[in-house]
C-alpha positions in Angstrom: 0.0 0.0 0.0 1.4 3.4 -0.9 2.1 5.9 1.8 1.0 9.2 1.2 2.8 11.2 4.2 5.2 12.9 1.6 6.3 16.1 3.3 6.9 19.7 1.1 7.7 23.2 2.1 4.2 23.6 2.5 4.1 21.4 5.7 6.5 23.8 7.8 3.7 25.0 10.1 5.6 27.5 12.0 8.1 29.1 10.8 12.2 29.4 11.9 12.0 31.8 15.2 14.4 32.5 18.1 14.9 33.6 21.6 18.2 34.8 23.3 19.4 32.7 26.6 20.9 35.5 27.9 24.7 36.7 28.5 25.9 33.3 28.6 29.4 34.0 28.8 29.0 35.9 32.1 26.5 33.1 32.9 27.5 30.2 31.6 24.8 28.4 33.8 22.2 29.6 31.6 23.9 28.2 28.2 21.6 25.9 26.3 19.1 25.9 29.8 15.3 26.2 29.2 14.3 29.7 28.7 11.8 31.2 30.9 10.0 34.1 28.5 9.6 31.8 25.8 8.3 34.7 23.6 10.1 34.4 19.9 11.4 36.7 16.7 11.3 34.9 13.5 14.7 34.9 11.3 13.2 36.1 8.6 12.0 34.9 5.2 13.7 31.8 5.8 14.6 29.7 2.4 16.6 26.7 3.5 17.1 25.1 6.9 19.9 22.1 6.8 20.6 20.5 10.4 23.6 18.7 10.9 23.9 15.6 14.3 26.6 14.5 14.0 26.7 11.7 16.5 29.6 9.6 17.0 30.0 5.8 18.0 32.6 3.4 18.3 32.2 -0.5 16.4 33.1 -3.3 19.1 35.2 -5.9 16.8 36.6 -8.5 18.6 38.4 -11.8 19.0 36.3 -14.6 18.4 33.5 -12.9 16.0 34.4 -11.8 12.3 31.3 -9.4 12.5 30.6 -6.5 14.2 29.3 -7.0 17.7 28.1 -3.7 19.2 28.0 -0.2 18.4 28.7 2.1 21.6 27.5 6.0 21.6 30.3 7.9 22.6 29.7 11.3 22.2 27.1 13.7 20.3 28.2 17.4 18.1 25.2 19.6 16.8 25.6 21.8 14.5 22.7 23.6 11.5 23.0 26.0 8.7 19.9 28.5 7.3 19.6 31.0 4.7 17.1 33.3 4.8 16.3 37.3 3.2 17.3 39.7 5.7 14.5 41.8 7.0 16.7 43.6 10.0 20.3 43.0 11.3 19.3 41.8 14.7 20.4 37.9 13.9 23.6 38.5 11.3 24.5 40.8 14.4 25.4 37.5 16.8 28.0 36.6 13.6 29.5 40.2 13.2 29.8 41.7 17.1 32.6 41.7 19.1 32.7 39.5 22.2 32.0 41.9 25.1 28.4 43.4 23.6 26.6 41.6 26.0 22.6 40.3 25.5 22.2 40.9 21.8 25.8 40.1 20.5 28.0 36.9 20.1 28.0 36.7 23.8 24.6 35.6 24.1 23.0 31.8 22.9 20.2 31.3 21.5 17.5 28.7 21.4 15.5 28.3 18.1 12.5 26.4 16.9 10.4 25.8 14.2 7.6 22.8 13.5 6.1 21.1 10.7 3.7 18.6 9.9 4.7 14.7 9.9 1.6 12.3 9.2 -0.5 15.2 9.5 0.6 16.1 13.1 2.8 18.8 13.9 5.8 18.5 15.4 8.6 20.5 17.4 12.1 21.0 16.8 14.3 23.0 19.3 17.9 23.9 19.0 19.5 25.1 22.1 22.5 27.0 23.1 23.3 28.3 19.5 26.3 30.6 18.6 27.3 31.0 15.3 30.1 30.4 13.6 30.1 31.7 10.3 28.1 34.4 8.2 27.9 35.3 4.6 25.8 37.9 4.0 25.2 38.8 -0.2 23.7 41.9 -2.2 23.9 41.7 -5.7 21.3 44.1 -7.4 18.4 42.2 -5.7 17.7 41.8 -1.7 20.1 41.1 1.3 20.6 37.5 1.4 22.1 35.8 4.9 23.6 32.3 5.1 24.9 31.7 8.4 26.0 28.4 10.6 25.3 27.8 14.1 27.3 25.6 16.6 24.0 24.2 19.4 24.4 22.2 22.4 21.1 19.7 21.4 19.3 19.8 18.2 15.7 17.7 19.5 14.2 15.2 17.2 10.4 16.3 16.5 8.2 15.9 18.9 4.4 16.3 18.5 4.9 17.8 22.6 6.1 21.5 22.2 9.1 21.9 24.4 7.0 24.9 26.1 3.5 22.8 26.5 4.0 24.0 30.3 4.4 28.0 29.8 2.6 29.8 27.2 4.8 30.4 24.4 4.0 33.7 22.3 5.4 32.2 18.6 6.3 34.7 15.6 4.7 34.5 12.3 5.9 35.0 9.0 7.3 38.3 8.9 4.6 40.6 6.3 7.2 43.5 5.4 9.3 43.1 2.5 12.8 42.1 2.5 15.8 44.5 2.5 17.0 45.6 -1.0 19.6 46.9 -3.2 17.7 50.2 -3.5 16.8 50.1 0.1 20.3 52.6 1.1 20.5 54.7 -1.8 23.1 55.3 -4.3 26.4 54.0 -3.7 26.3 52.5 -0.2 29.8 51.5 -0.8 32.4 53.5 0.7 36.3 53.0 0.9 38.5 55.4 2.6 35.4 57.5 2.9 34.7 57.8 -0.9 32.0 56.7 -2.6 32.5 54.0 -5.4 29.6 52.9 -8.0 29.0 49.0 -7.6 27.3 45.9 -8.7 27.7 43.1 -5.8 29.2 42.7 -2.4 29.6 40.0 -0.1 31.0 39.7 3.1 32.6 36.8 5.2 32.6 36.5 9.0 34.1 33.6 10.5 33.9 33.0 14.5 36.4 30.4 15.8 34.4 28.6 18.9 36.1 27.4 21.6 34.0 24.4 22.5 33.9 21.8 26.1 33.2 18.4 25.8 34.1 16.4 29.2 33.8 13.1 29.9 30.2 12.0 31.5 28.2 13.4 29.0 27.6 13.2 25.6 26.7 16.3 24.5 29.2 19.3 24.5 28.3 21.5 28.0 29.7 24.9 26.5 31.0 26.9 23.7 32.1 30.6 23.6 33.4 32.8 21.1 37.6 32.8 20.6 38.6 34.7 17.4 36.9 36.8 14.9 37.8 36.8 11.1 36.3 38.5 8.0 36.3 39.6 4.8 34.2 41.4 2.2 34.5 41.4 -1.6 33.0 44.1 -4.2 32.9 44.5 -8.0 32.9 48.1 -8.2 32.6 50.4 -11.7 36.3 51.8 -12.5 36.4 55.3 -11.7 40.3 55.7 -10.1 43.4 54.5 -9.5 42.4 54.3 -5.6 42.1 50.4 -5.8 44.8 49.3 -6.9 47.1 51.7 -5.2 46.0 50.8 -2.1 46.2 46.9 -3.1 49.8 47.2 -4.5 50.9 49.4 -1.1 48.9 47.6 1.0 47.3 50.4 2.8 44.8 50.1 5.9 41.5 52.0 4.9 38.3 52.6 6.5 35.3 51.4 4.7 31.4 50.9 4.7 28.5 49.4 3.4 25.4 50.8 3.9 22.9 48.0 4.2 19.8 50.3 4.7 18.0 53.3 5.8 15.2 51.8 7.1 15.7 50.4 9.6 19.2 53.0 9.3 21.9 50.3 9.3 25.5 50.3 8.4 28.4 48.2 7.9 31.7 49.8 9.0 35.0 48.7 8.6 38.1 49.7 10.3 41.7 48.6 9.0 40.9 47.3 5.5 43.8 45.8 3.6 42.9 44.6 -0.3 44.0 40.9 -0.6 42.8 41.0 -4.2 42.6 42.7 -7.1 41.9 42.3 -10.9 40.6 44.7 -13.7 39.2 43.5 -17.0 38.7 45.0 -19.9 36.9 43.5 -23.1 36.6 45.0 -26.4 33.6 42.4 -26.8 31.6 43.9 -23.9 30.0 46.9 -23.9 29.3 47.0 -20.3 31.5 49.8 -18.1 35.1 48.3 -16.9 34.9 47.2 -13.5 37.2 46.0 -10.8 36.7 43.5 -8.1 38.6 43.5 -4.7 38.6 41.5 -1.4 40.0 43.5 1.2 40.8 42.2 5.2 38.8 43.9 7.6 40.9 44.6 11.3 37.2 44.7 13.1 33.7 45.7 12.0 30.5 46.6 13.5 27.0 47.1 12.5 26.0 51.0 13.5 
């Protein structure tokens, strides 16, 4: 008999949403522990939601027996990616501030959730005690897409028992506004050493390097916190100067900035910038205005 319980996008019931656990680093007691307001934001207009357990076991092959004999859990890692059209900065935020901010930046976990319908029922998932570790964030002449990765204590299997059956959860819906554009922060958002420079796409990279405690007695990992910060941004900008590739050849540190939007009024802003990489083509084919693309280190950014 054929089984009909195929599952589409259409069966995601609610949609990707998180709450903050508080400053876990100053309370590290709190890290991946049941919230108490369990009152959500959604992420967004969330396209693509890939979890990752990873849960590790060692074969028992022994003397006597040319099969395997037992497979012993020894240890379980959680870790899930999304990508998802910003509406705000509030989430990339976690991935781009510096340790220090506090409830809002990298120095507070997160629990998130979402639910979907599996034979017809709808079921929970929960991820707790999420930091991420890595963000790539994209324009390029359309809206601000975000792809970022998160390191979680647990990732639960679905349940058809919501996590928060004994509180009263307040869950978000699917955000109505529109997502954040190109056109969204005016002409020539792009910035280096406080000049404006005509372009077509940008991109920026932020990697977080997670120090992560696993101790013997328990499977799961009991903590992570942020240890390094490293990122990038790259930009194919109309040729208008020299400016580029004098700093790229000198290797000059610039300031520079991306405005993301002005409503909500957002910025990137980027202190010691050095260009990594440069190139400038020029086709007598194309009748398309010369452009040059760079990727420049940033020293340390912020959102403002």
């Amino acid at each position: 008999m054929a089984n009909f319980n195929i599952q589409t996008k259409r069966d995601i019931v609610k949609t990707l949403q998180y709450k903050g656990e508080g400053n876990t680093v100053t309370t590290p007691a709190n890290y991946g522990a049941a919230i108490v307001d369990p009152t959500f934001t959604a992420v967004g207009k969330v396209l693509d939601i890939n979890l990752q357990p990873d849960i590790q076991h060692m074969d028992s092959d022994i003397l006597g027996s040319e099969d395997i004999v037992d497979a012993v859990k020894t240890g379980e890692m959680y870790a899930f990616q999304i990508s998802f059209q910003m509406r705000d900065t509030a989430l990339i935020n976690y991935a781009v501030s510096a340790s220090g901010g506090g409830v809002g930046s990298i120095d507070e976990s997160l629990t998130f959730m979402f639910s979907e319908y599996l034979s017809g029922v709808e079921n929970f998932t929960a991820m707790y005690g999420c930091r991420p570790t890595s963000l790539s964030a994209t324009l390029d002449r359309g809206v601000w897409i975000a792809n970022m990765t998160f390191i979680a204590k647990e990732i639960t299997i679905p349940s058809a028992t919501s996590p928060w059956s004994a509180q009263t959860p307040v869950y978000a819906s699917e955000p109505a506004g529109s997502a954040m554009t190109h056109s969204g922060a005016g002409a020539d958002p792009f910035t280096w050493n406080a000049v404006a420079f005509p372009e077509s796409r940008f991109t920026i990279s932020v990697t977080r390097g997670m120090a992560v405690q696993a101790i013997n007695g328990t499977d799961k990992i009991i903590y992570c916190k942020c240890s390094t910060r490293r990122a990038e941004f790259s930009v194919d900008a109309f040729v208008k100067a020299n400016t580029l590739e004098t700093d790229y050849v000198a290797k000059t540190e610039r300031t520079s900035g991306y405005s993301i939007s002005t409503s909500p009024n957002k910025d990137f802003a980027f202190v010691d910038c050095v260009i990594t990489s440069f190139n400038r083509q020029k086709s007598a084919s194309s009748a398309d205005a010369f452009r040059e693309s760079i990727t420049a280190r940033i020293g340390s950014l912020s959102i403002t």
